[in-house]
C-alpha positions as CSV (number, residue, x, y, z in Angstrom):
1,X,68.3,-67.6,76.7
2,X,67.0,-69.8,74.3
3,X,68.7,-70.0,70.7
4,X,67.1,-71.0,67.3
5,X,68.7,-71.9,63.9
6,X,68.3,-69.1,61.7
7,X,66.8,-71.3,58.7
8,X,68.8,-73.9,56.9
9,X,72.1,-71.7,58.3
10,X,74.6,-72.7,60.7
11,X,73.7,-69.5,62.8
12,X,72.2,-69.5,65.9
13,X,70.4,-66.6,67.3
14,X,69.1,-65.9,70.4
15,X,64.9,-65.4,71.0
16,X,65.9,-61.7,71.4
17,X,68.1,-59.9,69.6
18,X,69.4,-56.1,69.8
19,X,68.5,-53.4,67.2
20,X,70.9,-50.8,67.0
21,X,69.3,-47.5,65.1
22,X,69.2,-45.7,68.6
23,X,73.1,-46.2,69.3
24,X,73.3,-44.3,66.2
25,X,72.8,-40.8,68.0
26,X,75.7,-38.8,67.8
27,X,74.6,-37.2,71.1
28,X,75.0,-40.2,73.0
29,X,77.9,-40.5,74.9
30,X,80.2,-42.3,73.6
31,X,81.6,-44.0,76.7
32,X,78.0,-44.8,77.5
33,X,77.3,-46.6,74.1
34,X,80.7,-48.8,74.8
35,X,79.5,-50.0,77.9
36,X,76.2,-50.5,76.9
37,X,76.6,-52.4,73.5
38,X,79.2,-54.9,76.1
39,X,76.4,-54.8,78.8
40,X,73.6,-56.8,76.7
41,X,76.2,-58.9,74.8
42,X,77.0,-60.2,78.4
43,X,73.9,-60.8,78.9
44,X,73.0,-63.1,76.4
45,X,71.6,-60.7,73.9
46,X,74.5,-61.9,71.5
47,X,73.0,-61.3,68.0
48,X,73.0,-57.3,66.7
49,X,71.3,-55.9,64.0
50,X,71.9,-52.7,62.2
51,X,71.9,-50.7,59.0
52,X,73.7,-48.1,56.3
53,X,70.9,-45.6,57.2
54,X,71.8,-45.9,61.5
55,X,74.1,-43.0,62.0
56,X,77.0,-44.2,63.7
57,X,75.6,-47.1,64.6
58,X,78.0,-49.5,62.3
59,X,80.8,-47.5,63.3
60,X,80.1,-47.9,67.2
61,X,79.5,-51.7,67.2
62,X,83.1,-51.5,65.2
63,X,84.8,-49.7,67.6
64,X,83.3,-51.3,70.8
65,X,82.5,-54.6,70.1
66,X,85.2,-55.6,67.0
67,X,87.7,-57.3,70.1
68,X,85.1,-59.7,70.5
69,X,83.6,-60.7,67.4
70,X,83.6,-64.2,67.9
71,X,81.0,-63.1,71.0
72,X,77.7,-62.2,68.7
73,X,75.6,-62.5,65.5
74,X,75.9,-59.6,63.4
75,X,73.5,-58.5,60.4
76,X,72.8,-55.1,58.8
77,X,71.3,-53.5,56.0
78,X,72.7,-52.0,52.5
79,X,72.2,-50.5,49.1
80,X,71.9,-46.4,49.4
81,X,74.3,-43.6,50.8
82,X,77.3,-44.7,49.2
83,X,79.0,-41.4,48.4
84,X,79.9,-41.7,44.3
85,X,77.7,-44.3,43.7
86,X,73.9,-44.5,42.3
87,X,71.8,-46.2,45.7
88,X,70.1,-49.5,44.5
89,X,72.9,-50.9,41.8
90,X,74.8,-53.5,41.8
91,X,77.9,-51.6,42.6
92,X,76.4,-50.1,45.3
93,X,75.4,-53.3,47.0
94,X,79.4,-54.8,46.4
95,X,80.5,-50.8,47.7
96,X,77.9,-51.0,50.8
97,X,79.4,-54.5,52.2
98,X,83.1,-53.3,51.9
99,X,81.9,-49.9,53.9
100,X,80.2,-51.9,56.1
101,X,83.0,-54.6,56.6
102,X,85.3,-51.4,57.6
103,X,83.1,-49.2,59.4
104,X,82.5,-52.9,61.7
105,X,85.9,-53.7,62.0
106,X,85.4,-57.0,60.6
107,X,86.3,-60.0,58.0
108,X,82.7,-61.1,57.4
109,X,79.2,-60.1,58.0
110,X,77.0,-62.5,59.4
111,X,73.7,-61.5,57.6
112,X,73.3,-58.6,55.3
113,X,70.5,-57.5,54.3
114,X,69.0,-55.3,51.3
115,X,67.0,-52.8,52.9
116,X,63.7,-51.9,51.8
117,X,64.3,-51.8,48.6
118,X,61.0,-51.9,46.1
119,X,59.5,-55.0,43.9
120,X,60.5,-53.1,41.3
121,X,64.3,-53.0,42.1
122,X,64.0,-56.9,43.0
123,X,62.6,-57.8,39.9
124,X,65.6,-55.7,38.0
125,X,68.0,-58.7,39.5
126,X,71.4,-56.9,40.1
127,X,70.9,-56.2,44.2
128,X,70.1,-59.9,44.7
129,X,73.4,-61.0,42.4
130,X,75.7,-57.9,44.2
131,X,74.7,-59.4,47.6
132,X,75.1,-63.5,46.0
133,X,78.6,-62.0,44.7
134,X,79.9,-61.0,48.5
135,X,78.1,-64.3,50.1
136,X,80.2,-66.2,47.4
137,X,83.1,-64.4,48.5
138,X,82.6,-64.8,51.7
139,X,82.1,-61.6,52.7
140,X,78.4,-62.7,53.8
141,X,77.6,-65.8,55.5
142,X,73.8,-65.6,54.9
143,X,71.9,-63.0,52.0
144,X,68.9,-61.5,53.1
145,X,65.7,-59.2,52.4
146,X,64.4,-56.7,54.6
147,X,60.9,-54.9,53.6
148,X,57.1,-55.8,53.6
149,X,53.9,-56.6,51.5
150,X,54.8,-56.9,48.0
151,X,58.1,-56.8,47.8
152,X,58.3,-59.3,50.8
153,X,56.2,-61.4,49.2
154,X,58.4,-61.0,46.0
155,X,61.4,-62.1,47.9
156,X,59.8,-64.8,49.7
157,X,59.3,-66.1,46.2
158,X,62.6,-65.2,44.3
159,X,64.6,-68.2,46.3
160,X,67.3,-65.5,46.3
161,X,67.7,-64.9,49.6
162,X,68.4,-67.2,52.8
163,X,66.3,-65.0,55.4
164,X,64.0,-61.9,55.4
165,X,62.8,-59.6,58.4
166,X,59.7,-57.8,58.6
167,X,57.3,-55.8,61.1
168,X,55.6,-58.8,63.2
169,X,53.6,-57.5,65.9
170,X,49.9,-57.9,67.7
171,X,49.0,-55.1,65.6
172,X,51.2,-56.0,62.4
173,X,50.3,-59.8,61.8
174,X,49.9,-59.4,57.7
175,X,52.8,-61.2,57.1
176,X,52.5,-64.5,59.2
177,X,50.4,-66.9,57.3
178,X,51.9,-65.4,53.5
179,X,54.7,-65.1,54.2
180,X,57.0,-66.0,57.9
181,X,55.0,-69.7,57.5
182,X,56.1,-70.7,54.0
183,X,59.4,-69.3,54.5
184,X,59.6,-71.4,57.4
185,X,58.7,-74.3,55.2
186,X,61.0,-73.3,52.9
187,X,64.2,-73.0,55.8
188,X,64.7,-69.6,55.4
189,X,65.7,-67.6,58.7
190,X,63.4,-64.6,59.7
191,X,64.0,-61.8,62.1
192,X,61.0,-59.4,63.5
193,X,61.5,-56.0,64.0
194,X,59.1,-54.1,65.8
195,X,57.9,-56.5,68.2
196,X,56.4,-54.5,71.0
197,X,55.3,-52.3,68.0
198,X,56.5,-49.3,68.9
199,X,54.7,-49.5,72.2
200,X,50.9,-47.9,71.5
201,X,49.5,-48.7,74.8
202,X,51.8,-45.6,76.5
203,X,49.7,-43.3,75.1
204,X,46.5,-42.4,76.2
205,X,45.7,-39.8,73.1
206,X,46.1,-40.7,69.2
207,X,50.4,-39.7,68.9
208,X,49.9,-37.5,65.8
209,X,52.7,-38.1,64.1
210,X,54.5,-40.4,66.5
211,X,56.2,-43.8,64.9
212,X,53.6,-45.7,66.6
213,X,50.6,-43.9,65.5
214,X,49.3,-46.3,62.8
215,X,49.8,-49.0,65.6
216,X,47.7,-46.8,68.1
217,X,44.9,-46.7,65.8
218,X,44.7,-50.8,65.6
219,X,45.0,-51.1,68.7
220,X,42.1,-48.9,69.2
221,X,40.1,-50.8,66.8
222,X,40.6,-54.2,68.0
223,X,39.3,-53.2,71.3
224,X,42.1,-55.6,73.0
225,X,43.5,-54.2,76.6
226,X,46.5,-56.2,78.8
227,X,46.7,-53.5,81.1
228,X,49.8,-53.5,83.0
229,X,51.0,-56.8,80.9
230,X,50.7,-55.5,77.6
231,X,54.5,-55.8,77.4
232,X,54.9,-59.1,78.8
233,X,51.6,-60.1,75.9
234,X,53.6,-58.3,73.0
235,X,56.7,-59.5,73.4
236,X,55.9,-62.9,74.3
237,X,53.5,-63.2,70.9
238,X,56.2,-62.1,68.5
239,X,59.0,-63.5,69.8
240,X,57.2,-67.1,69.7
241,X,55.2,-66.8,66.8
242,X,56.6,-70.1,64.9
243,X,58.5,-69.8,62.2
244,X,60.5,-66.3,63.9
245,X,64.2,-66.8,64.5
246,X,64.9,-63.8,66.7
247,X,62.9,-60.5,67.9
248,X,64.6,-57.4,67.9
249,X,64.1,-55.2,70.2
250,X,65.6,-51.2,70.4
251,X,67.0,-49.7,73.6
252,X,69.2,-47.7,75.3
253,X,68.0,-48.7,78.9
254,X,69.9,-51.7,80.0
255,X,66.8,-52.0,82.6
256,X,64.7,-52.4,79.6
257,X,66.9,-55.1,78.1
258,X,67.1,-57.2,81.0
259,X,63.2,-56.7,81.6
260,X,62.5,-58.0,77.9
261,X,65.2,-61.0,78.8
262,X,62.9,-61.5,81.4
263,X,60.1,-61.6,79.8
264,X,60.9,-64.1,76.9
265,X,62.5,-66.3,79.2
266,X,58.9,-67.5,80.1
267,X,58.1,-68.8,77.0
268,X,55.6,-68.8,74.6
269,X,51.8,-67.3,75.7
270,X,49.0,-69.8,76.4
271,X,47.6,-70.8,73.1
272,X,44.5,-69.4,73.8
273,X,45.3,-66.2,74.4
274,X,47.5,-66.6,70.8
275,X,43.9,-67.5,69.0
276,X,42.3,-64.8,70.7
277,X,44.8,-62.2,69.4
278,X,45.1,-63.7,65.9
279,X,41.6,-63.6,65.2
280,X,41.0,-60.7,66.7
281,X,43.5,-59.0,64.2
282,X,41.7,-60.8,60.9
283,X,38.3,-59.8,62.4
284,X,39.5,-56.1,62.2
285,X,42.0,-55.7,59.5
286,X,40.6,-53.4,57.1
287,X,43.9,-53.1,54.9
288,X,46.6,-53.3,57.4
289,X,49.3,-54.0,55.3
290,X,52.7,-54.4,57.0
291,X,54.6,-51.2,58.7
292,X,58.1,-50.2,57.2
């Protein structure tokens, strides 16, 4: 699979990554997450992202994955849920790394991320020096931002931070031109999350209530229809948008995961097609701010 520098870093990530909230079940079987979590690191899927707020999720990729670190990327997010300490203060960023770093098994983290946290909190100062503290350490190779729209943009602009991630799909492209290009520019690294976006296409009715909902209804609007390919055309668009170091995709299906490998291994979509999708988004955005 095809690898990119993450930024100005020394990391390399591959054009699709894993995203592990749904290992963080606790009614998955546990012999069945082991496995799995191996499965797609054998297959070249060799950079994992996960958070604080993903169930077991940092404690599974510890247990089942810490023999090999030297094997993968590894990134996840911090700043709430620290029992005896306030979420979103400096000591809860420095608490969240060393929970993390024990839960993983681990010496370092490859990328850690704040996650979600608002403008407001940003501006304040102390998350971004917590997480600058650990990097300086070396606890954390690279500090990052995870979030959208004005706090993204915030970020983007702090010089704080070494690589951000945000929603970047055909239905969520408010953050390409303001904010993936001139980070880009700038060499920072930048993971998208939700590429397929959630999926929309699978449902025939509006999914009240449903994660992809919001999506459903743009897709909807800008009248666009790949049929049968409207993976293949989802995946494809994010994954090569320029300026993206990795996509992350979330599974428990190692069918799916080779399918997406698949998939990206074609390359980028005909330009074309890219123009067609990108204006047809602008021609129908009517406030479509990015999706946490």
């Amino acid at each position: 699979m095809e690898k990119r520098n993450y930024g100005n870093s020394n990391i390399a990530l591959p054009v699709l990554g894993f995203g592990g909230g749904l290992i963080g079940d606790a009614k998955m079987d546990e012999n069945y997450v082991g496995y799995f979590v191996n499965q797609i690191v054998d297959l070249g899927i060799t950079f994992i992202d996960t958070a604080r707020g993903y169930g077991l999720s940092e404690e599974r990729i510890g247990r089942h994955l810490s023999w090999r670190r030297n094997d993968f990327i590894l990134s996840t997010k911090v700043g709430y849920s620290i029992p005896g300490y306030q979420d979103w203060t400096y000591d809860c960023i420095v608490a969240g790394v060393h929970h993390a770093l024990q839960l993983m098994r681990t010496d370092h983290i490859d990328i850690v991320h704040l996650h979600s946290c608002s403008k407001e909190t940003l501006e304040r100062g102390e998350v971004s020096a917590a997480l600058q503290k650990m990097k300086d350490g070396g606890k954390v190779r690279v500090a990052a931002y995870s979030g959208e729209n004005d706090a993204l943009e915030f970020a983007l602009a702090s010089n704080q931070f070494g690589g951000l991630m945000s929603s970047i799909n055909v239905f969520d492209q408010h953050s390409i031109d303001s904010v993936v290009v001139p980070a880009s520019k700038q060499g920072m690294g930048y993971i998208a999350k939700r590429p397929i976006g959630n999926a929309p296409w699978l449902y025939a009715e509006q999914p009240y209530g449903n994660y992809c909902e919001e999506y459903w209804k743009r897709m909807k609007a800008m009248q666009l229809d790949f049929g049968n390919e409207w993976l293949d055309v989802a995946l494809r668009f994010t994954a090569f948008t320029p300026g993206i170091s990795t996509s992350i995709v979330g599974t428990t299906n190692l069918d799916h995961i080779k399918k997406n490998i698949e998939i990206v291994n074609k390359g980028p979509l005909p330009v074309d097609l890219v123009k067609k999708i990108r204006d047809t988004f602008k021609q129908h955005d009517d406030y479509w701010t990015g999706q946490l």
